[in-house]
C-alpha positions in Angstrom: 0.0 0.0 0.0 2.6 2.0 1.1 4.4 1.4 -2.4 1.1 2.2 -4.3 0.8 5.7 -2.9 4.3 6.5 -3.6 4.7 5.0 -7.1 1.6 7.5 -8.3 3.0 10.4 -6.4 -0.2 10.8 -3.1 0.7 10.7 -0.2 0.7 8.9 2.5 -2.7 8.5 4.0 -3.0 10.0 7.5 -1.7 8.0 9.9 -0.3 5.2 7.5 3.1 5.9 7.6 3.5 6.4 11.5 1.7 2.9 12.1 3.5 1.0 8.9 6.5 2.2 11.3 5.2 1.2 14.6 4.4 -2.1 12.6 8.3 -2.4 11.9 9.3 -1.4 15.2 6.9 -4.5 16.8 8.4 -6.7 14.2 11.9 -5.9 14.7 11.5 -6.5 18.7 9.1 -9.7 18.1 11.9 -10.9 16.0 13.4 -14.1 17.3 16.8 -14.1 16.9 19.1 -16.5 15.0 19.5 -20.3 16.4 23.0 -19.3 16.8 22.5 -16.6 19.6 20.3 -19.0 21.5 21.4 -20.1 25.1 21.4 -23.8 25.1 19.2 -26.3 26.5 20.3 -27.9 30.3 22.2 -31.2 29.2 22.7 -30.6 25.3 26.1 -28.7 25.5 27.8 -32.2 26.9 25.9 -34.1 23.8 26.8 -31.9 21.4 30.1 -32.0 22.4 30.5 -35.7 22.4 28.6 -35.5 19.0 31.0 -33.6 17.5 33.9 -35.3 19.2 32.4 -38.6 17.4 32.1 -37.3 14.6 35.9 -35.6 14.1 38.5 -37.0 12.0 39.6 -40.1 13.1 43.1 -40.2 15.0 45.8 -40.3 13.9 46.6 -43.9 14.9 43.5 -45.0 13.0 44.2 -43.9 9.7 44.7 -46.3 6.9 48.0 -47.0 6.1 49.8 -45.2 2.7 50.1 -47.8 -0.3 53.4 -49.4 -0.1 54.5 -48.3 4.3 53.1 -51.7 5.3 56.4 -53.3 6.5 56.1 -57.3 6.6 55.6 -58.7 10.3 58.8 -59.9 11.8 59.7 -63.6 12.5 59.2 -64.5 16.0 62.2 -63.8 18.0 63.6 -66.7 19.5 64.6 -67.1 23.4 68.1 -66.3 23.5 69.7 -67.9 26.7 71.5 -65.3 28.8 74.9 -65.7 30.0 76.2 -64.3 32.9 79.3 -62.7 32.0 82.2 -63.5 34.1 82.7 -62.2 37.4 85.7 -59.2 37.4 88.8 -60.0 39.2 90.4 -58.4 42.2 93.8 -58.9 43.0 94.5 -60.7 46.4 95.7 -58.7 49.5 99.9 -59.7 49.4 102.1 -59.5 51.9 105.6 -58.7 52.2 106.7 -62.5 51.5 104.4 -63.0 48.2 104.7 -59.4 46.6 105.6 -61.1 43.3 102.6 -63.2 42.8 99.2 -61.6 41.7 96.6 -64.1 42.6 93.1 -62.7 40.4 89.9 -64.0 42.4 86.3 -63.2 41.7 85.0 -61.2 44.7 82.5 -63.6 45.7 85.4 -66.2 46.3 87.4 -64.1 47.4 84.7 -63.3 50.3 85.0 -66.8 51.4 87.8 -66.3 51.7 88.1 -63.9 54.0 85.3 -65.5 56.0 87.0 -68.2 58.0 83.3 -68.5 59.2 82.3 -70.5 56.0 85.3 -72.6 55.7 85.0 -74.0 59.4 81.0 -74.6 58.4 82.8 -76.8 55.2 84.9 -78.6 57.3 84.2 -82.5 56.6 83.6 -84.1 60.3 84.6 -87.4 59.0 86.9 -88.5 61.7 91.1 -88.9 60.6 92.9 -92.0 60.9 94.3 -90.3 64.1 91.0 -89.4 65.4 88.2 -91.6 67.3 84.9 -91.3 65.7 82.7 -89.2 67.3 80.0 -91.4 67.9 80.6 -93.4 70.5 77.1 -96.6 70.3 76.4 -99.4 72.4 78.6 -101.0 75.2 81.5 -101.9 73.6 81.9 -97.8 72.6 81.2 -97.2 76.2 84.1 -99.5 77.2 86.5 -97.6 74.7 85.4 -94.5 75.5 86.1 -95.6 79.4 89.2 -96.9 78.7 90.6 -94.1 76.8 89.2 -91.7 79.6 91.2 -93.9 82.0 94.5 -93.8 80.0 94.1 -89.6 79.6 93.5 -89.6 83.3 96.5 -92.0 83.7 98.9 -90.3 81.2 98.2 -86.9 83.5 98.3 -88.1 86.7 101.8 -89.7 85.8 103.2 -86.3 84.4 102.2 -84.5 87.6 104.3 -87.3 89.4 106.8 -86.4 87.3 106.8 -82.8 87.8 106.7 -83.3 91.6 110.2 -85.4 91.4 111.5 -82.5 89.9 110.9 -79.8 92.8 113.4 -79.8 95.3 112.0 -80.3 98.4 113.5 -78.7 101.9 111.1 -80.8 104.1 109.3 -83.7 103.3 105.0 -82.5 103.8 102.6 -85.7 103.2 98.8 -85.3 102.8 97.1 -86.8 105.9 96.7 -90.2 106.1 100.0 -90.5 104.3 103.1 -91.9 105.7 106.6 -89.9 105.0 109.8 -92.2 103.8 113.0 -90.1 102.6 111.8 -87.8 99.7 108.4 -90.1 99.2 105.0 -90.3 100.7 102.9 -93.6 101.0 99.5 -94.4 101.5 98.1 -97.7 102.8 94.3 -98.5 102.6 92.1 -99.3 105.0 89.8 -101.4 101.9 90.2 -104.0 99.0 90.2 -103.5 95.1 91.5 -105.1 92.3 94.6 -104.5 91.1 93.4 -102.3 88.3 90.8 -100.9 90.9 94.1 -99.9 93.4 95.8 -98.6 89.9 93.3 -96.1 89.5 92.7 -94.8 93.2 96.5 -93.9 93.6 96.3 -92.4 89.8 93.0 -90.2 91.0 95.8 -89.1 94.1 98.5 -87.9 91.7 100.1 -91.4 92.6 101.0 -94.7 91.7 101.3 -98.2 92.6 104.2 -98.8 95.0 108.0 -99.3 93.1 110.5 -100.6 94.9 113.8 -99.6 94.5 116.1 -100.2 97.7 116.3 -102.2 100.2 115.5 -99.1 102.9 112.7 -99.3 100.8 111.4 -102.4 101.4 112.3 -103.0 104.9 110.6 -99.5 105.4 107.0 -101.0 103.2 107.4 -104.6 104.8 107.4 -103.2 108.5 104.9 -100.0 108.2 101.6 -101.9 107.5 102.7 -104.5 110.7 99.5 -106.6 109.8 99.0 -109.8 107.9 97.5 -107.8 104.8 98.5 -108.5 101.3 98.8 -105.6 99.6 99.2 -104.7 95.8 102.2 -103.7 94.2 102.7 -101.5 91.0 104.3 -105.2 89.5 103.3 -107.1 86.8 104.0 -109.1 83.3 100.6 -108.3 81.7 102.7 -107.9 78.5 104.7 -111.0 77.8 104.9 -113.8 80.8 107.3 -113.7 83.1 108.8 -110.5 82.3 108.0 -108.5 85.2 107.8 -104.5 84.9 107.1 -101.7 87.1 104.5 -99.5 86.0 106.9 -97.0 85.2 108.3 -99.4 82.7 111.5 -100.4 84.1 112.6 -103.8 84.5 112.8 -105.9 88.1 116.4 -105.6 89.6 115.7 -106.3 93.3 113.2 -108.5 94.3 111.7 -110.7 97.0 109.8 -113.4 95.7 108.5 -116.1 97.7 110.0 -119.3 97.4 108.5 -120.8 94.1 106.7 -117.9 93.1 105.9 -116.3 90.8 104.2 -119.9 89.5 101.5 -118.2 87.4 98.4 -120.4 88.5 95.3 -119.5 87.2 96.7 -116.4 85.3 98.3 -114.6 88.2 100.3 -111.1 86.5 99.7 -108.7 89.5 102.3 -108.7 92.1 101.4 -108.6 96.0 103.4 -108.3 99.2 103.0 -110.3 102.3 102.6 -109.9 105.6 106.4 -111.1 106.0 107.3 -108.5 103.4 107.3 -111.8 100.7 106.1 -111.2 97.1 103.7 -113.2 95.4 102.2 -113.0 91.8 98.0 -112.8 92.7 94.7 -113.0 89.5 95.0 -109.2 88.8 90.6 -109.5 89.6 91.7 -110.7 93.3 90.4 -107.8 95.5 93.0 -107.1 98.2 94.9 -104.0 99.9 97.4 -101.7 97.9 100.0 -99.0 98.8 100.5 -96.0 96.8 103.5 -94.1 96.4 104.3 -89.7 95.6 106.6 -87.3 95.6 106.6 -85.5 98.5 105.0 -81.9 98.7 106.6 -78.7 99.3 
């Protein structure tokens, strides 16, 4: 309308123009505005997003391969053993009498060495040709075991004699009970054992077995026990038969045997004394007195 009243030169009706305007105005502001410019919905940014997130380019990782990059796939690698390469050397600590010879050991051996700790704990405990076993079983290991106690015990008690006849004595002391006799002491017991039995009661009393060496001896024995006791002397031919020896190992050179004796009946190899001051060979499992003999303390 508005174009037909121009075109042919009238114008405007009254109030046509101000309300064609008015019109525009209300159009302009009732305009909605473009889809762009819109605040979006609650819960469609996140699904836009993830819709255009889906549908991006593909990564990089996904993308086809170029014609001819395909490399062909590699054989299967086989297990290759590892070896341990060899352990590095140190030279050996020397000392002044070895400063010529370089000894190369690997440390770990060379550890053991120094650690006598390990070596000990390798030590074979198989017993030596000169050593017992250390397992001593049943009764017959009890009896060795005894008897090589006994011989210890004996071997010591005998040096200790020893030692005592080397001091040199100003006064002659005795342990009580003992009689004194020049440079010696001698006991005489109240009770009976066998010989070996006696043996072993003067060895446990740093003695031995009476030896007689002098007359003055003898007369001195014969007449101090005044009793018609037979008493065990340190005399005997265990060894070979009739070769009598002290226990100190030396051979008979004075003697006062009985007449017809020693006869050996029934296995007699211990020596005893009479009440007359007579010897007499005795079974060595006879249980009678004995008198042992010591050194004299100082």
């Amino acid at each position: 309308m508005h174009n037909l009243y121009t075109s042919a030169g009238y114008p405007d009706p009254p109030g046509t123009m101000e309300e064609e305007e008015d019109e525009e105005d209300d159009d302009y502001e009732n305009m909605a505005p473009p889809y762009k410019d819109l605040p979006p919905k609650p819960g469609t940014m996140e699904e836009e997003e993830e819709d255009d997130y889906e549908n991006s380019a593909p990564p990089y990782k996904d993308l086809p391969p170029k014609p001819g990059s395909i490399a062909p796939p590699r054989p299967p690698r086989a297990e290759k053993k590892t070896e341990k390469p060899p352990l590095p050397c140190k030279p050996r600590k020397t000392t002044g009498l070895d400063l010529a010879a370089v000894t190369c050991i690997p440390p770990q051996l060379d550890e053991q060495w120094e650690d006598p700790s390990r070596s000990l704990r390798a030590v074979d405990l198989e017993p030596s040709p000169l050593q017992p076993p250390l397992a001593v079983t049943g009764m017959a290991g009890l009896a060795g075991l005894k008897h090589d106690i006994d011989r210890v015990r004996a071997d010591t008690n005998q040096s200790l004699v020893e030692l005592w006849g080397l001091l040199d004595c100003s006064r002659v002391t005795c342990p009580e009970g003992w009689l004194p006799f020049e440079s010696k002491c001698y006991y005489f017991s109240p009770t009976t054992k066998s010989w070996d039995g006696a043996r072993m009661f003067c060895q446990e009393n740093y003695s031995h077995l009476v030896i007689i060496n002098s007359f003055a001896e003898h007369n001195f024995v014969a007449k101090a026990h005044g009793s018609p006791r037979v008493y065990w002397l340190g005399l005997n031919d265990r060894e070979q038969e009739g070769n009598w020896r002290w226990l100190d190992g030396s051979p008979v050179t004075l003697s006062f045997w009985e007449p017809e004796e020693p006869n050996n009946i029934q296995e007699e190899d211990c020596a005893s004394m009479n009440k007359d001051g007579t010897w007499n060979d005795l079974s060595c499992h006879k249980s009678t007195y004995w008198i042992c003999e010591r050194k004299c303390s100082c």
